[in-house]
N, C-alpha and C positions, 0 to 999 in steps of 0.2 A: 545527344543531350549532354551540356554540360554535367560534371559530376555536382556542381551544389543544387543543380536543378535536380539531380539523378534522387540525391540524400533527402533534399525537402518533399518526394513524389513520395517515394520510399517510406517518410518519417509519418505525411499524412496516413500513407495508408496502413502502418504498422499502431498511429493513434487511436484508428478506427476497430481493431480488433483488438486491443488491449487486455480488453475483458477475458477474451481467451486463456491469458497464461495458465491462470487457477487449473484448469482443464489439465494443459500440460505438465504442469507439475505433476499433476494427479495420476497421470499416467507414466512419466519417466519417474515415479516413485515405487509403484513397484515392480520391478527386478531390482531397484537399489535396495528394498526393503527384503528382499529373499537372500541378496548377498551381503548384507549386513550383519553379523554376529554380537546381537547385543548381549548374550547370558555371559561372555564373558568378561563384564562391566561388574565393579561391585555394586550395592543395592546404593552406597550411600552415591557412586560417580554420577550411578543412572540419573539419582535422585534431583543432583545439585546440573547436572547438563539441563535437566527439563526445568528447573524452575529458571536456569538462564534463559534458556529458549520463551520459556512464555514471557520474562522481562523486560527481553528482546522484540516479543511480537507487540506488547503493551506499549511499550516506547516507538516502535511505530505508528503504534494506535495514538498515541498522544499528540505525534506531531500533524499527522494529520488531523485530528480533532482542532485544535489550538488556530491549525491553516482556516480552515474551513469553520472552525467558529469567529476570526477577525475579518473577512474578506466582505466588500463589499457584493450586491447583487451583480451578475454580469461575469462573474469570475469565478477561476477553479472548480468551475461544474463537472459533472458526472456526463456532459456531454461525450457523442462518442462519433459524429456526423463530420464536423468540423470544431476550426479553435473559435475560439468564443474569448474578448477580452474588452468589456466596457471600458474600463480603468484601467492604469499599469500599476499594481501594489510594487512598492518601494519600502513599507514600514511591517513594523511588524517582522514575523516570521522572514518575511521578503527581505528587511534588511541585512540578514544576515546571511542567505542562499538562495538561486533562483528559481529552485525545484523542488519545497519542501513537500509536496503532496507526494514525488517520485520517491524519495527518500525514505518515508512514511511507507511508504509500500515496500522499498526496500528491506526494508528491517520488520515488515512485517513478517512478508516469505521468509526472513533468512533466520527468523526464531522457529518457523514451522521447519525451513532445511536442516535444522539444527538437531530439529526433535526425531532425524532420520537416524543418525550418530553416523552416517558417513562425510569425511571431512571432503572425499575426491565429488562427490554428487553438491556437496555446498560450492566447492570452487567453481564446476561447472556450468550450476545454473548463475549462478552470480557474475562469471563471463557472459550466459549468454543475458542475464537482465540489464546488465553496461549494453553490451553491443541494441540489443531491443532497443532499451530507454533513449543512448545515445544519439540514434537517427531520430524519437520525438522529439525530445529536448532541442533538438538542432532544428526543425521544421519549426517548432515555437516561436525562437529565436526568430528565426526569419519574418515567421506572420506578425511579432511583435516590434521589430526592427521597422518593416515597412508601414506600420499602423505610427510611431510612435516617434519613431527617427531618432535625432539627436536626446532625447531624451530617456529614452531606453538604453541605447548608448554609454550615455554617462553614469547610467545606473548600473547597465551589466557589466560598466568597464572594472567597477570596485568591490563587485559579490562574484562568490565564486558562484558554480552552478550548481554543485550537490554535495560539499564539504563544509558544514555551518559555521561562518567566523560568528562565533560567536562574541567577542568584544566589539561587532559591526552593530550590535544589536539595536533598533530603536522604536520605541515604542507604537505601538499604533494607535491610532487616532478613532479606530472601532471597535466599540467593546464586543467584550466576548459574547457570544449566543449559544447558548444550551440547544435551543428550538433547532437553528441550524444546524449543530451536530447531532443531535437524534433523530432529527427529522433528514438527515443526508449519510449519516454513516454507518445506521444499522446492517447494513447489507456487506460491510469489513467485516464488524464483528461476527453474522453468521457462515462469512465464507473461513476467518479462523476458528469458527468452532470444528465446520465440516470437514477443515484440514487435518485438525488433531484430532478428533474422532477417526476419520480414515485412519490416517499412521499407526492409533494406537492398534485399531481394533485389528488393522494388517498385521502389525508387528506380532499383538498377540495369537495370531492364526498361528504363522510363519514358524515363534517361537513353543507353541503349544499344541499346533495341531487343533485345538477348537476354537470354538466362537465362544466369547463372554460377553454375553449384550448388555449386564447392569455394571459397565466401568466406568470411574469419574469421569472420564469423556461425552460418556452416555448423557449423562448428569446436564454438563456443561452445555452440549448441544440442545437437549431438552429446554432449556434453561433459555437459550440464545432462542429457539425458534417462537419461544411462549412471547418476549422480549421483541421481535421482529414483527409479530402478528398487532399485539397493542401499538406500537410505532406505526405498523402502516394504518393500523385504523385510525389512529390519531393527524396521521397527515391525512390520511382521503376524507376525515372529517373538517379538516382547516383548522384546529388548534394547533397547529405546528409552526401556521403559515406568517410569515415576515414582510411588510412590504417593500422591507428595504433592503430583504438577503433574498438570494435565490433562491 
């Protein structure tokens, strides 16, 4: 098998489990959390690392929100079978890089890897989420090249693919939709609550030897699942629903 055929086999079936990383992170998190020595951090480093972190995980949240509230229906779904692309988006977010949903994710984990305070455990999953991403990104490209030809082409010849030029920027021509991001993104929000819930509540084992179940984490996740439960009942009722968005 040639090797682009090798990367595009490889990139589908790395698409298809995607879902999984959460998982693994969760679990190559702790022993980085037992060797991690956070007491001796002062109150204010600890204070001002975590509010980066969640800034970081927010600003993820944004760009994906912004993606997925401009896009027409047919695109950027949460599919996980095959790629899916009615349209090629070229505006918007798109104008200015060709993977902002990947990026989004990126920076979502690396506010949660942040909130570990190991810097060797942020390098390395951040190697291994390039190499992961790298083979989708690249199978995309392809299903998109052969659907779209010369005109994808022209478009991916001037966007980078995960570094936002941002003076590329150009408007999009679909407004924003609320419906669409509440109705498609709650399930980020409750996978960064259950992240920073983990870490803390590990951390505070690790560093305490007991469990403290009423910590702002606590709070936050409580918060997220009540917020997840009215979301989904609101889409299985059809108030969410779009005829023109996914």
């Amino acid at each position: 098998m040639a090797l682009i055929h090798s990367f595009e086999r490889s990139g589908n079936a790395l698409f298809r489990h995607r879902g999984q990383i959460p998982l693994f992170i969760f679990i190559t998190a702790i022993p980085v959390i037992f060797l991690t020595d956070t007491t001796i951090l002062k109150d204010t480093v600890y204070v001002i690392i975590t509010v980066i972190s969640i800034v970081i995980a927010l600003l993820g949240f944004v760009i994906r929100a912004y993606t997925i509230g401009t896009t027409p229906k047919g695109t950027s779904g949460h599919n996980t079978r095959e790629q899916v692309a009615e349209s090629l988006n070229t505006k918007g977010i798109y104008s200015t890089l060709r993977h902002p949903l990947y990026l989004g994710n990126y920076l979502m984990w690396l506010g949660l890897l942040l909130f570990t305070f190991n810097v060797y455990y942020i390098i390395i999953i951040s190697l291994f989420f390039w190499l992961y991403y790298e083979r989708i990104m690249f199978a995309e490209e392809r299903f998109l090249e052969r659907k779209y030809g010369d005109e994808y082409l022209s478009w991916s010849a001037g966007v980078p693919a995960f570094i936002p030029a941002i003076k590329k920027f150009q408007k999009s021509g679909i407004p924003f939709s609320v419906k669409s991001v509440l109705r498609r993104e709650y399930s980020g929000v409750l996978a960064m609550a259950v992240g920073y819930f983990y870490i803390d509540h590990l951390r505070n084992f690790v560093d305490n030897r007991s469990f403290e179940p009423l910590r702002i984490s606590t709070y936050v996740l409580i918060a997220s699942i009540l917020l997840v439960l009215i979301l989904r009942t609101l889409k299985h009722s059809g108030k969410l629903d779009e005829s023109d968005r996914s």
